[in-house]
N, CA, C and O atoms as a printed pandas DataFrame, in Angstrom:
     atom_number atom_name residue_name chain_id  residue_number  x_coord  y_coord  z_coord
0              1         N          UNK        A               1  -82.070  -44.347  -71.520
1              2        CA          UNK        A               1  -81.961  -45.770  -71.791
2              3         C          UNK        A               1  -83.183  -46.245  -72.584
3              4         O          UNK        A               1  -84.269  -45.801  -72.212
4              5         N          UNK        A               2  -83.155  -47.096  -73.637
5              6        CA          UNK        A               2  -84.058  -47.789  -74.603
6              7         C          UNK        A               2  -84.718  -48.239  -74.404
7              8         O          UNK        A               2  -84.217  -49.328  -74.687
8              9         N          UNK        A               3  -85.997  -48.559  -73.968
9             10        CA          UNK        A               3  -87.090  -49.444  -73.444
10            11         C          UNK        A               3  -87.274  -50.751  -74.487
11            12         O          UNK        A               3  -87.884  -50.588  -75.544
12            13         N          UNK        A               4  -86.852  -51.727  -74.214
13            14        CA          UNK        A               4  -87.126  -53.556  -74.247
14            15         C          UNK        A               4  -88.895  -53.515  -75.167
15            16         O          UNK        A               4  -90.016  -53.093  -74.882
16            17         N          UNK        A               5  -88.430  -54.027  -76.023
17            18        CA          UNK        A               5  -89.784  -54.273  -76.982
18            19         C          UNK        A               5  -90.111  -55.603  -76.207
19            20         O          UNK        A               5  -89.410  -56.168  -75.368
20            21         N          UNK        A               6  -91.906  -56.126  -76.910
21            22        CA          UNK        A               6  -91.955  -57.450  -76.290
22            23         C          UNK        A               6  -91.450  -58.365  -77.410
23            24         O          UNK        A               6  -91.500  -59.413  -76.767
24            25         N          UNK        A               7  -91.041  -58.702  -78.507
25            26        CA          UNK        A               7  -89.888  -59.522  -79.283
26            27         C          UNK        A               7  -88.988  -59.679  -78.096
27            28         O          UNK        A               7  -89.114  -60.659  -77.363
28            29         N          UNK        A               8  -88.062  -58.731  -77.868
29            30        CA          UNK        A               8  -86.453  -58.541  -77.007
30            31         C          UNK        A               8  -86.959  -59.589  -75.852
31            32         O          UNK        A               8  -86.440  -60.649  -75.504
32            33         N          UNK        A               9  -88.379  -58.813  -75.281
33            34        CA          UNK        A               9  -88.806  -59.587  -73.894
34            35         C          UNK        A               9  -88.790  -61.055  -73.593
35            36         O          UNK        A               9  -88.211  -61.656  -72.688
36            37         N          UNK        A              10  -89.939  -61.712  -75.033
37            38        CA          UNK        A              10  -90.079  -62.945  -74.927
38            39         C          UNK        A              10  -89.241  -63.805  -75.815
39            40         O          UNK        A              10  -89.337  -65.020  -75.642
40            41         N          UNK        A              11  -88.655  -63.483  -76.485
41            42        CA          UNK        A              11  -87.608  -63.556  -77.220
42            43         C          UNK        A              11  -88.238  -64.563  -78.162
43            44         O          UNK        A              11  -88.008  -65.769  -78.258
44            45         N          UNK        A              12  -89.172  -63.718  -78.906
45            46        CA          UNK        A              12  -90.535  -65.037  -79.588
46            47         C          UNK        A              12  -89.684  -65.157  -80.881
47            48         O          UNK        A              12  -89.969  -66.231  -81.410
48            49         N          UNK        A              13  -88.498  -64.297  -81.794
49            50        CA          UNK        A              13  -88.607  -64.314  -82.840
50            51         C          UNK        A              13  -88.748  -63.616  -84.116
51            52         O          UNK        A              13  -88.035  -63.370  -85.089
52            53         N          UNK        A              14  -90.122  -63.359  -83.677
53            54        CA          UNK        A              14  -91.091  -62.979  -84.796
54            55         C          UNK        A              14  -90.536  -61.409  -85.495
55            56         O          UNK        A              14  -91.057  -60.912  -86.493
56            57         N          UNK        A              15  -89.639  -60.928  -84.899
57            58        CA          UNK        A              15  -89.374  -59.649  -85.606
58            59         C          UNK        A              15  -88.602  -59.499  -87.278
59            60         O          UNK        A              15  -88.609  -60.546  -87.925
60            61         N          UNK        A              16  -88.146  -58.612  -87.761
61            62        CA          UNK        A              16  -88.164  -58.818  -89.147
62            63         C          UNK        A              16  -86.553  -59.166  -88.814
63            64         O          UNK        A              16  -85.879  -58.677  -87.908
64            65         N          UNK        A              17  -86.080  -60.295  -89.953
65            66        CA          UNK        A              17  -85.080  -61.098  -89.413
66            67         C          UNK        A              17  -85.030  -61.776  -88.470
67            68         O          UNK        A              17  -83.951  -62.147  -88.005
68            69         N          UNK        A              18  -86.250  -62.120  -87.931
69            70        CA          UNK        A              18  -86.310  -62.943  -86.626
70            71         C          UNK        A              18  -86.026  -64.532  -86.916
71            72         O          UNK        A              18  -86.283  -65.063  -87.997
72            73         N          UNK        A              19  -85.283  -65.419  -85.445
73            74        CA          UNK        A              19  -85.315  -66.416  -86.444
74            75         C          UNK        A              19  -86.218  -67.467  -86.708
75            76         O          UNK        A              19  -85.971  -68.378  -87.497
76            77         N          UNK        A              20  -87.943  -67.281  -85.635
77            78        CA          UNK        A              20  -89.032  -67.757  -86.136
78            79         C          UNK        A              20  -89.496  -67.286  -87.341
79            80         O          UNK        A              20  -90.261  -68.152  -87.764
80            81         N          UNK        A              21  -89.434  -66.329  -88.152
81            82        CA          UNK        A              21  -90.125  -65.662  -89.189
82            83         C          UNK        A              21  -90.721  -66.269  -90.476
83            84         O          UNK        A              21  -91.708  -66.037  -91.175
84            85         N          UNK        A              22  -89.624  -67.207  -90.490
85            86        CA          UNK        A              22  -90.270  -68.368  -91.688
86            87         C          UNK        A              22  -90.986  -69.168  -91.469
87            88         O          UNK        A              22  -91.436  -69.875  -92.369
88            89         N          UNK        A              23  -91.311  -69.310  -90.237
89            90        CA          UNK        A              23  -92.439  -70.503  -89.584
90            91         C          UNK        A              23  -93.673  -69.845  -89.048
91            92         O          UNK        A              23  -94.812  -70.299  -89.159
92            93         N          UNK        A              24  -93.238  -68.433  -88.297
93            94        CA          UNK        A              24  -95.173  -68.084  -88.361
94            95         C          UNK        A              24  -94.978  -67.147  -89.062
95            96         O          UNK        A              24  -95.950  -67.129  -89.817
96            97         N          UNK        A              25  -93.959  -65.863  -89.450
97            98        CA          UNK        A              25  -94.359  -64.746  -89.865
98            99         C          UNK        A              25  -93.974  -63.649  -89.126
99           100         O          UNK        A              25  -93.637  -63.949  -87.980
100          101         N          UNK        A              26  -93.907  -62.408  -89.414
101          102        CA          UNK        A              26  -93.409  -61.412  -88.984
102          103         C          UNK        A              26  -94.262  -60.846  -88.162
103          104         O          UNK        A              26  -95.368  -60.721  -88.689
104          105         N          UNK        A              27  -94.188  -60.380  -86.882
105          106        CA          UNK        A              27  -95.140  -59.926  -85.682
106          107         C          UNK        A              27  -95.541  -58.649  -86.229
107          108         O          UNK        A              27  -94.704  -57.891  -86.719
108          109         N          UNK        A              28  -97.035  -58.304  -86.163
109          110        CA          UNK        A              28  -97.323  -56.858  -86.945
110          111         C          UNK        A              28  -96.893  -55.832  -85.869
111          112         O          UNK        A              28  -96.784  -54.653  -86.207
112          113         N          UNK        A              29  -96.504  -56.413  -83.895
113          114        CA          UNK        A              29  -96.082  -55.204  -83.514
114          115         C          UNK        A              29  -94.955  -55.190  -83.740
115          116         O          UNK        A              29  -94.531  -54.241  -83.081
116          117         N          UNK        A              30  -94.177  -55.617  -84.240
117          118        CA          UNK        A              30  -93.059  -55.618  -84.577
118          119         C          UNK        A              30  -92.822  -54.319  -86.221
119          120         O          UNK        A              30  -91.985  -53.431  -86.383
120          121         N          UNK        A              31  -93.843  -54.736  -87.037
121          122        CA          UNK        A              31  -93.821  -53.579  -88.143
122          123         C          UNK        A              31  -95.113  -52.356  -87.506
123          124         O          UNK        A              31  -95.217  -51.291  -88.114
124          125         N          UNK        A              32  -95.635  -52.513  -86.802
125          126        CA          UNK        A              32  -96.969  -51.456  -86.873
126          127         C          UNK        A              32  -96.322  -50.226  -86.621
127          128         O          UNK        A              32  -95.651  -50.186  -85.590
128          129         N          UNK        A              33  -96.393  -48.730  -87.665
129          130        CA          UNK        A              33  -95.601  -47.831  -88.001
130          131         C          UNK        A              33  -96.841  -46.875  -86.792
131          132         O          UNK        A              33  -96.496  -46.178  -85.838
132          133         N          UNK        A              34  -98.000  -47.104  -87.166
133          134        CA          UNK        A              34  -99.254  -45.998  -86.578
134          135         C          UNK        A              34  -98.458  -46.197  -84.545
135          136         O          UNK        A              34  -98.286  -45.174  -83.882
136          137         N          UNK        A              35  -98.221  -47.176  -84.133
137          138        CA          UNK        A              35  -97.675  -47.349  -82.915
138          139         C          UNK        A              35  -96.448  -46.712  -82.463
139          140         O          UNK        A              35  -96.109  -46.567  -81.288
140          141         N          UNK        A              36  -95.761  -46.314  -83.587
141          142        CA          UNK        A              36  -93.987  -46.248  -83.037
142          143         C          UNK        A              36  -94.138  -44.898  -82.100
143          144         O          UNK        A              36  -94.499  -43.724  -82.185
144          145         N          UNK        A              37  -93.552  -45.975  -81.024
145          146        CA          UNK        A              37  -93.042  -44.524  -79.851
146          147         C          UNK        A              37  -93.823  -44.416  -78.939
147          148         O          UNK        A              37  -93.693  -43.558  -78.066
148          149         N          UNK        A              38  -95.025  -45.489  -78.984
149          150        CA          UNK        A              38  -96.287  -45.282  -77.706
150          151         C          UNK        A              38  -95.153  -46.147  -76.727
151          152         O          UNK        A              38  -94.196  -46.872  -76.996
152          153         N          UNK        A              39  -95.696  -45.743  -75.634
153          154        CA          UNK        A              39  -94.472  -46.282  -74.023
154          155         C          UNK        A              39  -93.546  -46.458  -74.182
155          156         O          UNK        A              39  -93.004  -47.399  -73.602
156          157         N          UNK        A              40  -92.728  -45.506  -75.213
157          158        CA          UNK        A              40  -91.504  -45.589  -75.337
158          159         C          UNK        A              40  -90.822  -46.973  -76.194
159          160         O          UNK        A              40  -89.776  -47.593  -75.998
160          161         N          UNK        A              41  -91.833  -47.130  -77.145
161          162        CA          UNK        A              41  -91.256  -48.507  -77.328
162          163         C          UNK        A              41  -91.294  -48.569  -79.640
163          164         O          UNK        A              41  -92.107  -47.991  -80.361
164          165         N          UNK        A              42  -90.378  -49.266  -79.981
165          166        CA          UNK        A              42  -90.558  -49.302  -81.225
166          167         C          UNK        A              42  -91.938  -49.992  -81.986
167          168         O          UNK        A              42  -92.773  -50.804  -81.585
168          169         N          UNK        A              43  -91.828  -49.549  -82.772
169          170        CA          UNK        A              43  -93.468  -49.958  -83.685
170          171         C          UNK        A              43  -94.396  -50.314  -82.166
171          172         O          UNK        A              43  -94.697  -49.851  -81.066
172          173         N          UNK        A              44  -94.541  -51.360  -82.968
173          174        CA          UNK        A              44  -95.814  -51.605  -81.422
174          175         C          UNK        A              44  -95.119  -53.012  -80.595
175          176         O          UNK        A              44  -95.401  -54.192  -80.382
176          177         N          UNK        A              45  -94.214  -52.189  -80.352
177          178        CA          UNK        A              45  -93.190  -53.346  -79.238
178          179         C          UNK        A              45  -93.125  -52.875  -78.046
179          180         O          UNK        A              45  -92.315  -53.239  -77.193
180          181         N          UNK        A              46  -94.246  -51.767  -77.875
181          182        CA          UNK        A              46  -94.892  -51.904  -76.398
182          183         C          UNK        A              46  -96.146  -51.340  -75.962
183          184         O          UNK        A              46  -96.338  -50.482  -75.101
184          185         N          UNK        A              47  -97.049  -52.014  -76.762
185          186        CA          UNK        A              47  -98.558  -51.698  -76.538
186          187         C          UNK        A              47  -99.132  -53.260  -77.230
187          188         O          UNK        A              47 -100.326  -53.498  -77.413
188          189         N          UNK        A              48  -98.339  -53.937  -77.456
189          190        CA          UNK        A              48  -99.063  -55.764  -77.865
190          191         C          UNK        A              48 -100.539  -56.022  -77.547
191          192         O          UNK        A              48 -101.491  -56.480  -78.179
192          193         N          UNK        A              49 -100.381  -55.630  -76.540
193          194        CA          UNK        A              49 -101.855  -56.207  -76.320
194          195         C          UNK        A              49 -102.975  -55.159  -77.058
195          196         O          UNK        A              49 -104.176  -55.430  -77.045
196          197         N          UNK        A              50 -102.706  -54.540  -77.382
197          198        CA          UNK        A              50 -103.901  -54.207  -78.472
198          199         C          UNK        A              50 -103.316  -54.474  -79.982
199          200         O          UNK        A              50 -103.453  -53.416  -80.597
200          201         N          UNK        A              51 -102.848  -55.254  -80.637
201          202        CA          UNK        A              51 -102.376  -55.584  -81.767
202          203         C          UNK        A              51 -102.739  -56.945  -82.057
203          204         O          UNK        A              51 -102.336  -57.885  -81.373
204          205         N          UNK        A              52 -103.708  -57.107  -83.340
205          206        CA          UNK        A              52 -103.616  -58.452  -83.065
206          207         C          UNK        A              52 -102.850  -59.127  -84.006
207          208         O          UNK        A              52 -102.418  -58.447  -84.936
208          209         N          UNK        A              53 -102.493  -60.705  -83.966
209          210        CA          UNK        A              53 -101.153  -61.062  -84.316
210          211         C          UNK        A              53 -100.437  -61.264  -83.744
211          212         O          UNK        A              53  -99.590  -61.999  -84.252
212          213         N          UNK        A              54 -100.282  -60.989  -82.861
213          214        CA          UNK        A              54  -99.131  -61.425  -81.645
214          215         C          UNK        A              54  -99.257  -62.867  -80.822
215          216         O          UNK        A              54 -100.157  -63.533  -80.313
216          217         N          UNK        A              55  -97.680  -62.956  -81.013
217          218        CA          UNK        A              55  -97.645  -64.338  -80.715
218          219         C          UNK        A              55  -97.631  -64.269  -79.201
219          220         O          UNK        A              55  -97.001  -63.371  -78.643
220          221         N          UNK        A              56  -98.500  -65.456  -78.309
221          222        CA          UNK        A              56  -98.228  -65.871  -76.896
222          223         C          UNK        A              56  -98.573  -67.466  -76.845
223          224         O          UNK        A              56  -99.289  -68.354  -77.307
224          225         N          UNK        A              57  -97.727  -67.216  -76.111
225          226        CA          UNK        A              57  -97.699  -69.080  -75.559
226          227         C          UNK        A              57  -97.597  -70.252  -76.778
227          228         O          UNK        A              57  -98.154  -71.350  -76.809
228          229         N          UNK        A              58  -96.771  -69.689  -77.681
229          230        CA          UNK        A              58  -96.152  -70.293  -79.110
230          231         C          UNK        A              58  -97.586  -70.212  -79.984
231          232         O          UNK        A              58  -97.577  -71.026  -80.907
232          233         N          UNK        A              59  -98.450  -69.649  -79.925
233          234        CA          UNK        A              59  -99.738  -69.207  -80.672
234          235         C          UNK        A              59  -99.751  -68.168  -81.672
235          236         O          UNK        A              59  -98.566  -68.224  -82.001
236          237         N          UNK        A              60 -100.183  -67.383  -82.292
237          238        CA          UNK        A              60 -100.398  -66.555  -83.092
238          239         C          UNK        A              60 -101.761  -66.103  -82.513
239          240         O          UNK        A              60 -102.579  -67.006  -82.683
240          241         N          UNK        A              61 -102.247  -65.130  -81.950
241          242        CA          UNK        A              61 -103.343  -64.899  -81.259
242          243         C          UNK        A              61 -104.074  -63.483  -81.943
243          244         O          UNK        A              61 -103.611  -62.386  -82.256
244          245         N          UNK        A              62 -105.528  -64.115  -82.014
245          246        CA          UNK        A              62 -106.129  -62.978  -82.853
246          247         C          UNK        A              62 -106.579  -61.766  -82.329
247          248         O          UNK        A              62 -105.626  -61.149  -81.854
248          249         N          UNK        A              63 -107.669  -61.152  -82.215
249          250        CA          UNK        A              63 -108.297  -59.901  -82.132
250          251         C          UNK        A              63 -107.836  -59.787  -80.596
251          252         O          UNK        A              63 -107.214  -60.618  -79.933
252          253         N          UNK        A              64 -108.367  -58.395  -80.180
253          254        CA          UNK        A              64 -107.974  -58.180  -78.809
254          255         C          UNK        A              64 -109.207  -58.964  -77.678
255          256         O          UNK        A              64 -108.966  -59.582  -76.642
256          257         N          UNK        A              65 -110.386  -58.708  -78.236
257          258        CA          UNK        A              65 -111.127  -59.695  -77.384
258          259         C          UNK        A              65 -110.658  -60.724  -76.796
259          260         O          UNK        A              65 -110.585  -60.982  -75.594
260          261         N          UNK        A              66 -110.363  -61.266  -77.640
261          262        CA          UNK        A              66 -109.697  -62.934  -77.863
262          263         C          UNK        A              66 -108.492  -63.076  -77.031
263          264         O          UNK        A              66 -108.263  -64.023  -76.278
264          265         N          UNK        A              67 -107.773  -62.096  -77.223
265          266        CA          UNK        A              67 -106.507  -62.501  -76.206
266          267         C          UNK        A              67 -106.607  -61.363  -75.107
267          268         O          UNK        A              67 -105.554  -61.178  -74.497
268          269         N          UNK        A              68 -107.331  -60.827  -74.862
269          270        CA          UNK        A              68 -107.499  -59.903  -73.990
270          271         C          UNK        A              68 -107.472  -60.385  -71.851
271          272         O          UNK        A              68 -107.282  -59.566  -70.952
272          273         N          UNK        A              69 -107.671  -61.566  -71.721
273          274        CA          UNK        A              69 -107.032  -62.106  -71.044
274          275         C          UNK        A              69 -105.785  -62.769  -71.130
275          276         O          UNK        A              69 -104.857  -62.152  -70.606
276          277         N          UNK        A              70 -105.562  -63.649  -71.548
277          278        CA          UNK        A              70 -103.530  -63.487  -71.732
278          279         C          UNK        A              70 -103.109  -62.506  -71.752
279          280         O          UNK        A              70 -102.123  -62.497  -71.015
280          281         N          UNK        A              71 -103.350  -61.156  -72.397
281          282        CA          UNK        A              71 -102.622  -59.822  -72.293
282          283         C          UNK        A              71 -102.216  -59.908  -70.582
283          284         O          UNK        A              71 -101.215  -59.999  -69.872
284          285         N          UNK        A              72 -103.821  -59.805  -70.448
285          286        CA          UNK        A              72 -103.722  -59.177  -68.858
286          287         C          UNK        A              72 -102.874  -59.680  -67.600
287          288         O          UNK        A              72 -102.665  -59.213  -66.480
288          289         N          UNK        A              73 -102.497  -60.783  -68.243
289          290        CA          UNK        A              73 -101.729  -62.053  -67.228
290          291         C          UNK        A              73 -100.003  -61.775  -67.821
291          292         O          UNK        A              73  -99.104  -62.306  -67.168
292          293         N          UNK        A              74  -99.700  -61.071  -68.859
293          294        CA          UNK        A              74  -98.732  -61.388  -69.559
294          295         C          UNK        A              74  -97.234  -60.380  -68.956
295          296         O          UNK        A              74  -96.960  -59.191  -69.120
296          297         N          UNK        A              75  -96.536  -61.447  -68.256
297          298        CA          UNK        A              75  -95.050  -60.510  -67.158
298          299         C          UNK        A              75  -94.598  -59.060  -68.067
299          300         O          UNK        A              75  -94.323  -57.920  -67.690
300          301         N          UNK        A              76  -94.669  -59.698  -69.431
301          302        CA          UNK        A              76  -94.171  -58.252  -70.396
302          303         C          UNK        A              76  -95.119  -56.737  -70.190
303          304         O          UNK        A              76  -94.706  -55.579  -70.131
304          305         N          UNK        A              77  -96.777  -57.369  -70.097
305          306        CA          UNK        A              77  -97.392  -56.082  -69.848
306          307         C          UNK        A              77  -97.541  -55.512  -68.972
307          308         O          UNK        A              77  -97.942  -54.348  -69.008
308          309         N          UNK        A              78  -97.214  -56.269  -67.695
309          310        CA          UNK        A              78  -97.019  -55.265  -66.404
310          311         C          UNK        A              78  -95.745  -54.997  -65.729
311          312         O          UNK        A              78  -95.525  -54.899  -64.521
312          313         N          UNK        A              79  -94.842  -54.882  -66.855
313          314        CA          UNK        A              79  -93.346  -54.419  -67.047
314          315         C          UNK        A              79  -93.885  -52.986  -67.221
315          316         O          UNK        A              79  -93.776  -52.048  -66.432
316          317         N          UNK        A              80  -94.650  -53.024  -68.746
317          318        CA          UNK        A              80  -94.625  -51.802  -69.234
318          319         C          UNK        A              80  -95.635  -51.125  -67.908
319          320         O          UNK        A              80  -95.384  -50.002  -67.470
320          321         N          UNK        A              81  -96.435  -51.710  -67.525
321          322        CA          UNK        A              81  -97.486  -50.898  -66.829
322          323         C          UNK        A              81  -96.427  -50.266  -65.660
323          324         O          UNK        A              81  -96.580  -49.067  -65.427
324          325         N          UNK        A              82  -95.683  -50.767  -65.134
325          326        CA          UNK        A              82  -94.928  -50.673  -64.245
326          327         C          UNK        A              82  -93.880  -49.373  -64.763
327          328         O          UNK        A              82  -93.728  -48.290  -64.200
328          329         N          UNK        A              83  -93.167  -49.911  -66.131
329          330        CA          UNK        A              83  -92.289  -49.061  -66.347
330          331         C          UNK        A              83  -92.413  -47.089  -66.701
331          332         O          UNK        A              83  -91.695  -46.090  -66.649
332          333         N          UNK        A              84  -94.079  -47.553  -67.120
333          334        CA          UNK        A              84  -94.801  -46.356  -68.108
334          335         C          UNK        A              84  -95.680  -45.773  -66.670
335          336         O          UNK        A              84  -96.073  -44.614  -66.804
336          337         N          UNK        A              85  -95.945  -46.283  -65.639
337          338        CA          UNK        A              85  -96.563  -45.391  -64.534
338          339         C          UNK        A              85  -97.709  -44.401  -64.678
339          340         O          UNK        A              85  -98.632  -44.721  -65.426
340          341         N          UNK        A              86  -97.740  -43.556  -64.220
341          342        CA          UNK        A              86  -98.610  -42.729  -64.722
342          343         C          UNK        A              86  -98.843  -42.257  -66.441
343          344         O          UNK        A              86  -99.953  -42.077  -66.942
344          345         N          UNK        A              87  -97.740  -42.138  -67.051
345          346        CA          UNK        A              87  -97.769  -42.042  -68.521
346          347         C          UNK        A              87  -97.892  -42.811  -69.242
347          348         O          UNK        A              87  -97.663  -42.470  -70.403
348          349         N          UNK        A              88  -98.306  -44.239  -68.999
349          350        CA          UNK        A              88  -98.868  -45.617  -69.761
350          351         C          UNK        A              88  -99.987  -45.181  -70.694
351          352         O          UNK        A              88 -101.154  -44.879  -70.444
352          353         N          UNK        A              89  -99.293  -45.231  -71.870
353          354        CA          UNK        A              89 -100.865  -45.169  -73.120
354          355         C          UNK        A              89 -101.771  -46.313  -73.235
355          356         O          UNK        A              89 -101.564  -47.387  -73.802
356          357         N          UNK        A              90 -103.071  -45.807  -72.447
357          358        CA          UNK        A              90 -104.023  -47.014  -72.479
358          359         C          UNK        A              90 -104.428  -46.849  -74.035
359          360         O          UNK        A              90 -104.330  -46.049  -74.966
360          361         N          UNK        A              91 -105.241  -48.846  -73.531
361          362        CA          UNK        A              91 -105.510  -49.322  -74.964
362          363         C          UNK        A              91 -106.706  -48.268  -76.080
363          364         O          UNK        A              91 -106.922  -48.325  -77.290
364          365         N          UNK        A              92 -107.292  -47.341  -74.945
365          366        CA          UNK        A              92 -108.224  -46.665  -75.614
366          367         C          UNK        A              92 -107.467  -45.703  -76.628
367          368         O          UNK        A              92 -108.060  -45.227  -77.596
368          369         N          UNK        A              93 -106.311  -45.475  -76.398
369          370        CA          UNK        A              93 -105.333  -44.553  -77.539
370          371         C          UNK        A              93 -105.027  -45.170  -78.565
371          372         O          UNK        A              93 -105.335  -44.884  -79.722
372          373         N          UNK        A              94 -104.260  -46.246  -78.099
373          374        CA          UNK        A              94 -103.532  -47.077  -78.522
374          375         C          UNK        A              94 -104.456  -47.496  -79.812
375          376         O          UNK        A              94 -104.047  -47.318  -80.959
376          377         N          UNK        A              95 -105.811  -48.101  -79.506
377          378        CA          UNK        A              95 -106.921  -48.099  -80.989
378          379         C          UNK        A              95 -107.350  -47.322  -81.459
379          380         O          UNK        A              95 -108.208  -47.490  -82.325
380          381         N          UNK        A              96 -106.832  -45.886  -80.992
381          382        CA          UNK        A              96 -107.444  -44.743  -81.625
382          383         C          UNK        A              96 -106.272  -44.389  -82.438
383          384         O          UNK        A              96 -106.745  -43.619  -83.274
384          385         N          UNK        A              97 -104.889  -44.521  -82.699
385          386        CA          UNK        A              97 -103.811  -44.779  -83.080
386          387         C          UNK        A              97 -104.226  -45.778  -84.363
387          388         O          UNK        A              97 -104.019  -45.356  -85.501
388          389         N          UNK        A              98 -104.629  -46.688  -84.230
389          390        CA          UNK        A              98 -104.806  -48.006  -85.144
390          391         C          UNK        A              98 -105.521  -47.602  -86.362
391          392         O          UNK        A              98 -105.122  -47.745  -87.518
392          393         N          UNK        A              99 -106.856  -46.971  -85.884
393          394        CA          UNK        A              99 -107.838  -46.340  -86.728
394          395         C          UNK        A              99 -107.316  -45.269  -87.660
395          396         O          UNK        A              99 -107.993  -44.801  -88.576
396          397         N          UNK        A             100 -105.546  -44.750  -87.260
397          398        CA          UNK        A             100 -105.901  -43.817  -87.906
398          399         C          UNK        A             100 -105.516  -44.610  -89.383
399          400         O          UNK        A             100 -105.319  -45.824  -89.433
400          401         N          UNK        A             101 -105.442  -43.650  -90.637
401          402        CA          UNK        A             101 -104.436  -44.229  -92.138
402          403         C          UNK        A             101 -103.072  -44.470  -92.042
403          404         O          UNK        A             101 -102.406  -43.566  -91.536
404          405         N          UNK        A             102 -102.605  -45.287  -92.339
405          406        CA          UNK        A             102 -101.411  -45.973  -91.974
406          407         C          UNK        A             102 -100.075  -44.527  -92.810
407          408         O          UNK        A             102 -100.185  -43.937  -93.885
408          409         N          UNK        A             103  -99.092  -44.431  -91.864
409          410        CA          UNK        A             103  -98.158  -43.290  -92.708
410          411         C          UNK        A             103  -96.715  -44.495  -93.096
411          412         O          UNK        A             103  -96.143  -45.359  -92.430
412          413         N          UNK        A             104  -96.553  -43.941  -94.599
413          414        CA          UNK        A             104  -95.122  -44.400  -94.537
414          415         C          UNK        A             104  -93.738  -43.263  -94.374
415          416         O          UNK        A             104  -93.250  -42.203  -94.767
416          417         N          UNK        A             105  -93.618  -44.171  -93.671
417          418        CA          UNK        A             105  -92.027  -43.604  -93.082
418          419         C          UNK        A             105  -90.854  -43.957  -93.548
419          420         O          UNK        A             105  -89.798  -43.964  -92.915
420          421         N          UNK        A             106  -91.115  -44.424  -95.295
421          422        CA          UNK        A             106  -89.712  -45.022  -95.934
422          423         C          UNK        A             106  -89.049  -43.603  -96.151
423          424         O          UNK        A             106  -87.921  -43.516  -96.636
C-alpha cells in the first residue's frame, strides 16, 4: 500500500497542478527529486520537515531552523514517525540527501 504524501495529508494544494499553485507556488517537497522514496514517500512528501518551503498553517515557511518547531508539533510528522518506526530516515540523512547534486530523472 502507497504511503500518503504531506500535500494528500494536509490537503495544502501546493503540488504540481495543485489548486493553490497560482497563489503561493509549487511545494519544493512536492518536486524535490534528491528525496524521492525516503519513508516511502514521493519526492519529499515525506521528510517536509527538512525542506524548506513548505507550507504550514497557510504560511510558506523557511529554513529548517525556522520551522523546526512546527515540524515537531505537526500530526503529519508523527504519522510518518509512527508509520516509518524503526526505519524512519532522520533529518541527518535526509540533509545529507539535499547536499547531494540534484539528478534529473526526465
Amino acid at each position: 500500500m502507497a504511503k500518503i504524501n504531506c500535500w494528500e495529508f494536509k490537503k495544502c494544494g501546493r503540488e504540481p497542478g495543485g489548486a493553490k499553485v497560482d497563489d503561493l507556488g509549487v511545494c519544493l517537497a512536492a518536486i524535490e527529486q534528491r528525496t524521492d522514496g525516503l519513508n516511502q514517500g514521493q519526492m519529499g512528501g515525506r521528510v517536509c520537515w527538512a525542506i524548506s518551503g513548505t507550507l504550514c498553517r497557510g504560511k510558506v515557511q523557511g529554513i529548517f531552523a525556522a520551522k523546526l518547531t512546527s515540524c515537531l508539533r505537526c500530526d503529519f510528522f508523527h504519522l510518518v514517525e509512527d508509520e516509518e518506526g524503526n526505519n524512519l530516515i532522520e533529518t541527518e540523512e535526509i540533509f545529507r540527501r539535499l547536499d547531494e547534486e540534484p539528478t534529473d530523472k526526465s
